[in-house]
TISEPA-570518 format. One line per field, with one value per residue (C-alpha): residue in three letters; y, x, z. Coordinates in Angstrom, 3 decimals. Last residue first. Layout:
REM TISEPA-570518
residu = (ALA;...)
north = (Y;...)
east = (X;...)
up = (Z;...)
***
This chain:
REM TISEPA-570518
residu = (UNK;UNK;UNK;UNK;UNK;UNK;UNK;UNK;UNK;UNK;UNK;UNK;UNK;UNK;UNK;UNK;UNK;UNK;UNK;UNK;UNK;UNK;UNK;UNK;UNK;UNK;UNK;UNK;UNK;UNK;UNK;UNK;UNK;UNK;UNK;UNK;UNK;UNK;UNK;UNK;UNK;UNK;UNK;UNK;UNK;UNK;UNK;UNK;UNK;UNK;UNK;UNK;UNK;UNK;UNK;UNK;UNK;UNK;UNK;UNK;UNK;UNK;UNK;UNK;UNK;UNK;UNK;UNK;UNK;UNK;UNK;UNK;UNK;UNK;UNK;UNK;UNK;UNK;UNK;UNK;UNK;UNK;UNK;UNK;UNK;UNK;UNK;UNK;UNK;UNK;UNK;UNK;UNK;UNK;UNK;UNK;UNK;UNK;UNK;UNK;UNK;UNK;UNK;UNK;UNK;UNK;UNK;UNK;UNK;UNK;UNK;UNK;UNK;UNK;UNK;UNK;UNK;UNK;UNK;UNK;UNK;UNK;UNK;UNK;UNK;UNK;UNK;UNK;UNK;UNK;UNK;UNK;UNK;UNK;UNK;UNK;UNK;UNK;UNK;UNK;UNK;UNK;UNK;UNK;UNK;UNK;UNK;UNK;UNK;UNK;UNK;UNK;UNK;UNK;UNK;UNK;UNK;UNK;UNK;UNK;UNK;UNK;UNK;UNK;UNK;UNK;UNK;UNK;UNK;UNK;UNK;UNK;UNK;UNK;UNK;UNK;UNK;UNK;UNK;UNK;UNK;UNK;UNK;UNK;UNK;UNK;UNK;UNK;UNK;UNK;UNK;UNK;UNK;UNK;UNK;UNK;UNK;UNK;UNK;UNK;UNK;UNK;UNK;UNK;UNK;UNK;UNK;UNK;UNK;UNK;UNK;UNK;UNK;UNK;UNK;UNK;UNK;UNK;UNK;UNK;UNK;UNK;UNK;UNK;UNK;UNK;UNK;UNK;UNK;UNK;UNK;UNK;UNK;UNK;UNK;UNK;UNK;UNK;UNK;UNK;UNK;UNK;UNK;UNK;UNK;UNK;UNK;UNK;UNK;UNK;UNK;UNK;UNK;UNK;UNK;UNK;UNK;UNK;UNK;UNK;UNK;UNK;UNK;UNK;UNK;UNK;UNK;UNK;UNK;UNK;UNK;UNK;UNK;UNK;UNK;UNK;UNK;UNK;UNK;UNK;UNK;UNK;UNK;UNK;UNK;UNK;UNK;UNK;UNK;UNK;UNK;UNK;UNK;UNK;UNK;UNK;UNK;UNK;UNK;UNK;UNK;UNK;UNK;UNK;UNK;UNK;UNK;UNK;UNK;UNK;UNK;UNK;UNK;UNK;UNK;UNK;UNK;UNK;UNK;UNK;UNK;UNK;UNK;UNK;UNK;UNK;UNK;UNK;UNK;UNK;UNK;UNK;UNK;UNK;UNK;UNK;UNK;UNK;UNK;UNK;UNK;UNK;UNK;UNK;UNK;UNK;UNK;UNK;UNK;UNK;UNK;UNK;UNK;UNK;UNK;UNK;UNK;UNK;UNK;UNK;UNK)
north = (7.721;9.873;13.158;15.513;17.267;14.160;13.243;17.250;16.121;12.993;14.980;17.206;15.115;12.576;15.789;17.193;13.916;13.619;16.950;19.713;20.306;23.538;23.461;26.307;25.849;26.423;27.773;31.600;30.810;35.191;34.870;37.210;33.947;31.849;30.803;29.714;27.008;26.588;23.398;23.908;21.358;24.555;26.308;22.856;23.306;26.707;26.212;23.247;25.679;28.314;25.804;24.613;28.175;28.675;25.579;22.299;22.547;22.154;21.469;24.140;22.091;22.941;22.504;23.134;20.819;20.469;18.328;19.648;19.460;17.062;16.823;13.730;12.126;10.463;12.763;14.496;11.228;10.999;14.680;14.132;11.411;12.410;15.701;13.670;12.342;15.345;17.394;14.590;13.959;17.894;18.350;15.726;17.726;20.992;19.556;17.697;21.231;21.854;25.470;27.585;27.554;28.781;31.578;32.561;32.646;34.627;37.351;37.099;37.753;40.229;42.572;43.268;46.162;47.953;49.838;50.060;48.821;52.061;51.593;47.875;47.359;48.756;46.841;43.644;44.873;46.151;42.466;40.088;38.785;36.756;37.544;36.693;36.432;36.973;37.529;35.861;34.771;32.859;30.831;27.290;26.612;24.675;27.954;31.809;31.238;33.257;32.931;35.964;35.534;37.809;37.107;39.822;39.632;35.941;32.594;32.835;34.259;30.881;28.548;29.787;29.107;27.500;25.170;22.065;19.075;17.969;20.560;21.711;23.730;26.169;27.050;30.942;30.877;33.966;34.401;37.675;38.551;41.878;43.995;46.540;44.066;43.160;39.432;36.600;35.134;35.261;33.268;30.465;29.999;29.488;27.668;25.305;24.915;23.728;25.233;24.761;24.665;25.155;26.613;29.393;30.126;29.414;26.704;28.129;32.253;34.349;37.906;40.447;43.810;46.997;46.482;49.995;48.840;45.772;42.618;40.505;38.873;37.231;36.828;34.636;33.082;32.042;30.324;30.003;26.911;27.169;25.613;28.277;31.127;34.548;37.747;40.881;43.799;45.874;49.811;51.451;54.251;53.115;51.536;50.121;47.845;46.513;45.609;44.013;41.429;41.400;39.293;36.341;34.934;33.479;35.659;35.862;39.016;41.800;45.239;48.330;51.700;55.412;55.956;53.848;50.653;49.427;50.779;51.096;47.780;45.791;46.893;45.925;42.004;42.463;43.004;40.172;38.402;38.153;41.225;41.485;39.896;40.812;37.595;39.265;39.522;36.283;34.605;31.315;27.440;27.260;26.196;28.104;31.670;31.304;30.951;34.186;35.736;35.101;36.174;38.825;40.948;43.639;46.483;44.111;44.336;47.325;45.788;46.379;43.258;40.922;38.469;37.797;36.489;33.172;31.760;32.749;30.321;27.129;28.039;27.720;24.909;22.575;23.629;25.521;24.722;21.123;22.089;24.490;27.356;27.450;29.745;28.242;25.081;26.031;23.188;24.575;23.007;25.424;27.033;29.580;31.983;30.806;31.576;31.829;32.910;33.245;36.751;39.474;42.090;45.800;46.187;48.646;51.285;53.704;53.723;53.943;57.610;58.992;59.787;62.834;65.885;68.476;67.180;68.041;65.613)
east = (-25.309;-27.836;-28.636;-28.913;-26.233;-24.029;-24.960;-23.921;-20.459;-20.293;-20.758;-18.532;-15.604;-16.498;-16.460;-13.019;-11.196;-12.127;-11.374;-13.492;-16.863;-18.123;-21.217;-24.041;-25.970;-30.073;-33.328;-31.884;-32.560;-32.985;-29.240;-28.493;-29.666;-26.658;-24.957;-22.015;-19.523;-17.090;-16.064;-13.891;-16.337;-17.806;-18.377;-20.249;-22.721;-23.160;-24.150;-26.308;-28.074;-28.654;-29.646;-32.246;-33.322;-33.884;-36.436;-36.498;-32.597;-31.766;-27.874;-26.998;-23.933;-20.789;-18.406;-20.420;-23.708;-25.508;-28.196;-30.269;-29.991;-32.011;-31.064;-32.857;-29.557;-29.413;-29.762;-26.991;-24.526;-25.843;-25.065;-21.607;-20.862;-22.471;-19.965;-16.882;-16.780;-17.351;-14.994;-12.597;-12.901;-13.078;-10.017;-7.993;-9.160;-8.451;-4.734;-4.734;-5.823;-2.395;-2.293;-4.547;-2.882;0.343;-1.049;-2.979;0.594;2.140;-0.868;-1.220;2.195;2.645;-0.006;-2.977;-5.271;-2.651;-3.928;-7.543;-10.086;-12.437;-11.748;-11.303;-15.054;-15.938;-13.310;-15.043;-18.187;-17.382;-15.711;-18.706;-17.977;-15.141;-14.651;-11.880;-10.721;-8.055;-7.955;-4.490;-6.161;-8.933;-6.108;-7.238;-7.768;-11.306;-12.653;-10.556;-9.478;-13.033;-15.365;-17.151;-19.234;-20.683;-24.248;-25.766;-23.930;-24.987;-23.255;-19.630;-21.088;-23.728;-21.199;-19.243;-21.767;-20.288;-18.220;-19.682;-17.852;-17.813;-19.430;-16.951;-15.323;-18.400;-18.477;-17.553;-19.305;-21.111;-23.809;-24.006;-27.113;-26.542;-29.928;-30.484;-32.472;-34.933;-33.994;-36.150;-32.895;-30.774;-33.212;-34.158;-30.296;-29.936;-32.796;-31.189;-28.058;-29.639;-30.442;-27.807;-28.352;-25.465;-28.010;-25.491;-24.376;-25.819;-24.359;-24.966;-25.069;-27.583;-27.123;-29.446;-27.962;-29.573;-33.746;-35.264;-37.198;-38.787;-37.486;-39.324;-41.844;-38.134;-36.524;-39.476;-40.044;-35.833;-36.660;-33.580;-33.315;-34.416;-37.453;-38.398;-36.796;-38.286;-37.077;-34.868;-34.701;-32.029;-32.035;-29.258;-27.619;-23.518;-22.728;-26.603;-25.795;-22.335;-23.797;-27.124;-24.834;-22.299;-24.743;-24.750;-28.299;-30.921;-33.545;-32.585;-31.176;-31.934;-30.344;-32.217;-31.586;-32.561;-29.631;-27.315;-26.059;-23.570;-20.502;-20.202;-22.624;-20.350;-17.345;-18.245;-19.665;-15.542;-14.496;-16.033;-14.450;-11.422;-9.434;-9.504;-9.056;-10.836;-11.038;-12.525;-9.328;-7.926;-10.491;-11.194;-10.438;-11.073;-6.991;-5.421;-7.578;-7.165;-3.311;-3.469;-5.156;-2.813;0.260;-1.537;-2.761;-2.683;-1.106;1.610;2.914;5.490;8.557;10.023;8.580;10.555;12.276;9.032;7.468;9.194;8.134;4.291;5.343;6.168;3.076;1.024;3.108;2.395;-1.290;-3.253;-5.051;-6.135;-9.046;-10.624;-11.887;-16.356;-16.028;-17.280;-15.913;-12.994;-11.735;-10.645;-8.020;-8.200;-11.213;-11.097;-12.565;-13.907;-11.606;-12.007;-15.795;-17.124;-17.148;-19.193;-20.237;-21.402;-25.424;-25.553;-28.673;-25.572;-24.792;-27.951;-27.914;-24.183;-22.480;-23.287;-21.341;-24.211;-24.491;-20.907;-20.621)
up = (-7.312;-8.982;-6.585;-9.584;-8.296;-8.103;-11.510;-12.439;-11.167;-12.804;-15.944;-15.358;-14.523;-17.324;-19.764;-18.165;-18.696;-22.102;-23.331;-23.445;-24.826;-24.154;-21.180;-21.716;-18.870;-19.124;-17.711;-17.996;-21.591;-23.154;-24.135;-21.102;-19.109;-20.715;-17.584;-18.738;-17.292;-14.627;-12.823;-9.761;-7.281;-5.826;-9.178;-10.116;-7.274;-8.022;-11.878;-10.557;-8.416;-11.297;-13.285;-11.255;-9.995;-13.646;-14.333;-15.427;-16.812;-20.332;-21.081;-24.504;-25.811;-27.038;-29.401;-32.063;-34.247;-30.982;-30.890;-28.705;-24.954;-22.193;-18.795;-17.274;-15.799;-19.363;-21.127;-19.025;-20.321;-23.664;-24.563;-22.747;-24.965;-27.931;-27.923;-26.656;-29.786;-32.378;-30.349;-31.082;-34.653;-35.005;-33.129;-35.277;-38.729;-37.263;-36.522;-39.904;-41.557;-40.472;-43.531;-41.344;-38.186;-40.247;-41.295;-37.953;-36.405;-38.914;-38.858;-34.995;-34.018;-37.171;-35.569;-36.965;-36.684;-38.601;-41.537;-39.404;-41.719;-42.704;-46.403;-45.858;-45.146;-48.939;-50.883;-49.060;-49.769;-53.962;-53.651;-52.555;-49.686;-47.247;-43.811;-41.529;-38.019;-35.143;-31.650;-30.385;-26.992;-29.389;-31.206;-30.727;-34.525;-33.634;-31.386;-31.541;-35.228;-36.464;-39.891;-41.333;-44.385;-46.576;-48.697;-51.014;-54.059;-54.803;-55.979;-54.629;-51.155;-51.009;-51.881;-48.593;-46.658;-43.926;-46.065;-43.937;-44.897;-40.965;-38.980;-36.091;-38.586;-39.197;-35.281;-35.691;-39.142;-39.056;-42.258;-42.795;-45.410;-46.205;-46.903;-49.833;-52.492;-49.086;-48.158;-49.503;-51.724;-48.775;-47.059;-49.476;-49.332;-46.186;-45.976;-48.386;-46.932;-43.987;-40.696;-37.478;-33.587;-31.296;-29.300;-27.201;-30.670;-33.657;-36.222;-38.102;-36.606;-38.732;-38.997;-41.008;-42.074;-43.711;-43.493;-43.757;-46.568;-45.141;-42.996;-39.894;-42.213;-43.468;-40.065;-38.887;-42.080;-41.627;-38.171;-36.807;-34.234;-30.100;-30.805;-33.143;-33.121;-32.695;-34.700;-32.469;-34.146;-33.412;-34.406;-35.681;-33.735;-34.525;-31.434;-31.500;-33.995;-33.124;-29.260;-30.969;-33.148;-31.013;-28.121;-30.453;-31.497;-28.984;-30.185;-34.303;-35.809;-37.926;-37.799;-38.477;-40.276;-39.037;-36.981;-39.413;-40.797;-43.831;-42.993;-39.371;-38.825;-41.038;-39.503;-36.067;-37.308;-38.919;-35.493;-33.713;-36.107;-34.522;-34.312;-38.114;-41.481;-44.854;-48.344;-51.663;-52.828;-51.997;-53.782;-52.570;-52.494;-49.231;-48.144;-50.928;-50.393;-46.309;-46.712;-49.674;-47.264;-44.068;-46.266;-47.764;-44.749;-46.761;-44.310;-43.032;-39.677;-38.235;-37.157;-34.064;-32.791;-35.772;-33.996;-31.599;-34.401;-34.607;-31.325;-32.441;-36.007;-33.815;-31.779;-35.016;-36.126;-32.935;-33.423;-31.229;-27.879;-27.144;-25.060;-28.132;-26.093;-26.268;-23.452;-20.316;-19.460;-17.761;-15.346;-12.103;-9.888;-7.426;-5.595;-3.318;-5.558;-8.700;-11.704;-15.739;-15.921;-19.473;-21.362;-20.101;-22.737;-21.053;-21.854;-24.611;-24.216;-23.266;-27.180;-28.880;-29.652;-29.535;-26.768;-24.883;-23.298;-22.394;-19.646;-17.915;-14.820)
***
């Protein structure tokens, strides 16, 4: 190996990204459980509209993504211009840290807070700074005695993912207006539509020029194979992030089906209802069994197990039965199970499962 070829600083400090378990061998009939995946998959219209696409695979997409924008923009009531789309929004947390962070920056984040955030800022040699949480829930005095001058980007999930724990409106808001004058409050909204009349923050990006928000189609539009997603900010951001936007980073699959996603809000509207419902259930259920969670605001919850060999064990015993879900130990709570909420059959299966575990008869 040549030594004196090197990546640049931070970039072998990143721990590789494993996504939830699909397959256990020797097992059939497995339930998948483990990546947040909306059960009842897209719309009738969104696959209506993927059919559609294949006529024009010789084409090359869209450069302004104005079709989807102009979708998002009706349905939010927003500014199409100050609206960015990209390979999920995953990709626009990756933008963010290109444009906005460097070597001698650092990124702020809370302890239990999605993996990308720490991934995106050491790809481009800023420095992560991980803040506390209290009771598994974003403490914004935490993040704020966290912050000073070399302060670029701070990320708060709400709800947060592995927790599905959310903050109000108004902490929100008491945070953005605490930040340094150069940080970039990014509020990511991956589980925003599983909060009923929840904009997400939206009000928060219209009212300040500090505040972006990135929102995904992967959970509650059922599109997460597709990869697509969408941040809205203040426009010198916005105008900034497209600037070093790849001209094609999406294809006309995932533009046309996204678009028409977006406008059967009765779809999101039915999957909400039903996320919502099977939600309690399954919380009740484990509570039951003496497995406690929090109250989950996503389409998931975070089960709490006495100890880690627990988990682990119950994680095992569910493998065995064709039940995946996540072990969330790289989220710093090797003591619990993240378990996504999946239809009704699959949440009685689990949860008689972990019953059986639990030796409850």
């Amino acid at each position: 190996m040549n030594d004196t070829i090197r990546p640049q600083p931070g970039i072998l400090e990143i721990a590789l990204y494993e996504g939830g378990k699909a397959s256990v061998a020797g097992v059939s009939n497995i339930v998948k459980l483990s990546s947040n995946e909306n059960p009842f998959g897209p719309s009738d219209r969104a696959k209506e509209a993927f059919q559609r696409s294949v006529h024009q695979m010789h084409r090359y997409p869209t450069t302004d993504h104005v079709g989807l924008r102009q979708a998002i923009a009706e349905v939010h009531a927003l500014d199409a211009g100050r609206i960015i789309c990209g390979v999920g929004s995953d990709e626009i947390i990756t933008f963010l840290c290109q444009a906005y962070a460097g070597s001698k920056d650092e990124v702020v984040f809370t302890e239990h807070g999605f993996l990308m955030y720490r991934i995106a800022s050491l790809a481009v040699g800023a420095t992560p700074i991980e803040v506390p949480e209290r009771d598994r829930t974003t403490d914004v005095d935490a993040i704020l005695r966290a912050c000073n001058r070399r302060t670029k980007l701070v990320f708060i999930a709400n709800p947060n993912n592995p927790t599905g724990t959310m903050i109000s409106a108004a902490e929100v808001a008491r945070l953005a207006a605490g930040l340094p004058s150069q940080a970039i409050l990014v509020l990511d909204g991956a589980y925003a539509e599983f909060v009923d009349g929840f904009d997400g923050g939206l009000s928060l990006v219209e009212s300040r020029d500090n505040v972006v928000m990135t929102r995904t189609f992967s959970k509650i539009y059922g599109l997460g194979g597709l990869r697509i997603g969408w941040g809205y900010g203040p426009k010198g951001i916005i105008d900034v992030l497209n600037r070093i936007r790849g001209p094609f980073n999406l294809s006309t699959t995932q533009l046309d089906t996204a678009e028409a996603a977006m406008r059967d809000q009765d779809h999101v509207a039915r999957c909400r209802a039903e996320n919502t419902r099977m939600r309690h259930w399954l919380a009740m259920a484990l509570a039951e069994l003496g497995i406690p969670s929090d109250t989950s605001t996503a389409n998931f919850i975070l089960a709490r197990f006495a100890s880690p060999e627990e988990a682990d064990a119950c994680d095992l015993f569910l493998q065995k039965q064709g039940l995946i879900v996540r072990r969330v130990s790289s989220y710093k709570l090797p003591h619990c199970l993240r378990i996504t909420i999946g239809d009704e059959s699959s949440c009685r299966r689990v949860a008689h499962a972990i019953a059986q575990f639990k030796g409850v008869r």
